[in-house]
C-alpha positions in Angstrom: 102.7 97.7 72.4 99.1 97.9 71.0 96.8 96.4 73.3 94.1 96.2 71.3 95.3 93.0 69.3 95.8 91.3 72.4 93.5 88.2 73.6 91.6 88.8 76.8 93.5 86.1 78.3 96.7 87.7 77.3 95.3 91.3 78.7 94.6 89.6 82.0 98.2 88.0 82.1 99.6 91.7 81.3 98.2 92.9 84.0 99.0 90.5 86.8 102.2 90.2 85.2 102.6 94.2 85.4 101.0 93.9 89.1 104.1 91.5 90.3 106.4 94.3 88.6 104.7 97.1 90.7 105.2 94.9 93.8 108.6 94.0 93.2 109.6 97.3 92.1 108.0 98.7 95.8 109.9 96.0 97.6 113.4 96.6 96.0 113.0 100.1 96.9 111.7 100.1 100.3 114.9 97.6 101.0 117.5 100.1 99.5 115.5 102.9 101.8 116.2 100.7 104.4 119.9 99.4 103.9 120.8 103.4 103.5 118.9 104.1 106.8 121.0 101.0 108.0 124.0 102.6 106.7 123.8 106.1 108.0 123.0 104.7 111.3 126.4 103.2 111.5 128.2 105.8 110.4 126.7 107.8 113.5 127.8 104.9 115.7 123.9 103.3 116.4 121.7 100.3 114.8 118.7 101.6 113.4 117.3 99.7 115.8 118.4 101.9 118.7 117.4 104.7 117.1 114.2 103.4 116.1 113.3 101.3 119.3 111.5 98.0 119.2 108.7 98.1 117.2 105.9 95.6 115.5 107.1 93.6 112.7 105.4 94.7 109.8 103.8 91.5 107.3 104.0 91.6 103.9 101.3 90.9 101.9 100.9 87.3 100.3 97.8 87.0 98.7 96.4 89.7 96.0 92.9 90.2 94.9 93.1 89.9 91.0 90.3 91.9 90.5 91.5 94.9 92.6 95.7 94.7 93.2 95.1 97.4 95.9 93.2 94.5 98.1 96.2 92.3 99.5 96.2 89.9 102.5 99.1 88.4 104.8 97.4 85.2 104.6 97.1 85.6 109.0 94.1 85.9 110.7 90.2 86.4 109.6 90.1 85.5 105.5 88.6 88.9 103.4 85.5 88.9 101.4 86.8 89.1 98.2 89.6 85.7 99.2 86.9 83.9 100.2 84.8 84.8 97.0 88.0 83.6 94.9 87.8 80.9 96.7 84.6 79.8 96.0 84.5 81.0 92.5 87.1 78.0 91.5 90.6 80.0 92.5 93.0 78.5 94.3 95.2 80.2 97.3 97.9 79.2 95.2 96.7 81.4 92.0 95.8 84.3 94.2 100.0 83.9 95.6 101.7 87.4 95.3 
């Protein structure tokens, strides 16, 4: 792919598209990691959950800064700077969606 014939509108769709791939590619894996965890845990006769204990349910991300795909929010508690800058640049939450 050449990337220098492409539109700036067309670079900036690449990109968010490639940042969805990057996020779904982490969340497919982390969910095999987990079912083989699950897996090997029963084969020893537990839950992973006895082995593991209780813990604090971890949130993912729903919202991702489209300037900076390393900035994400769960969309709970105090909004972040650059969410509420989106914001009140003309974004929507809904365009700012994971």
């Amino acid at each position: 792919m050449d990337l220098t014939t492409l539109s700036l509108a067309d670079l900036k769709k690449l990109r968010k598209d490639v940042e969805k791939a990057i996020t779904g590619f982490e969340v497919r894996k982390k969910q095999e990691a987990l079912a083989a965890l699950e897996a090997k845990a029963a084969e020893m006769g537990f839950s992973l959950s006895e082995l593991t204990g209780p813990g604090k349910k971890a949130t993912a991300p729903k919202y991702r800064n489209p300037e900076d795909g390393n900035q994400t929010w769960t969309g709970r508690g105090r909004q972040p700077d650059w969410f509420k800058a989106a914001i009140a640049s003309g974004k929507t939450a809904e365009e700012l969606k994971i």
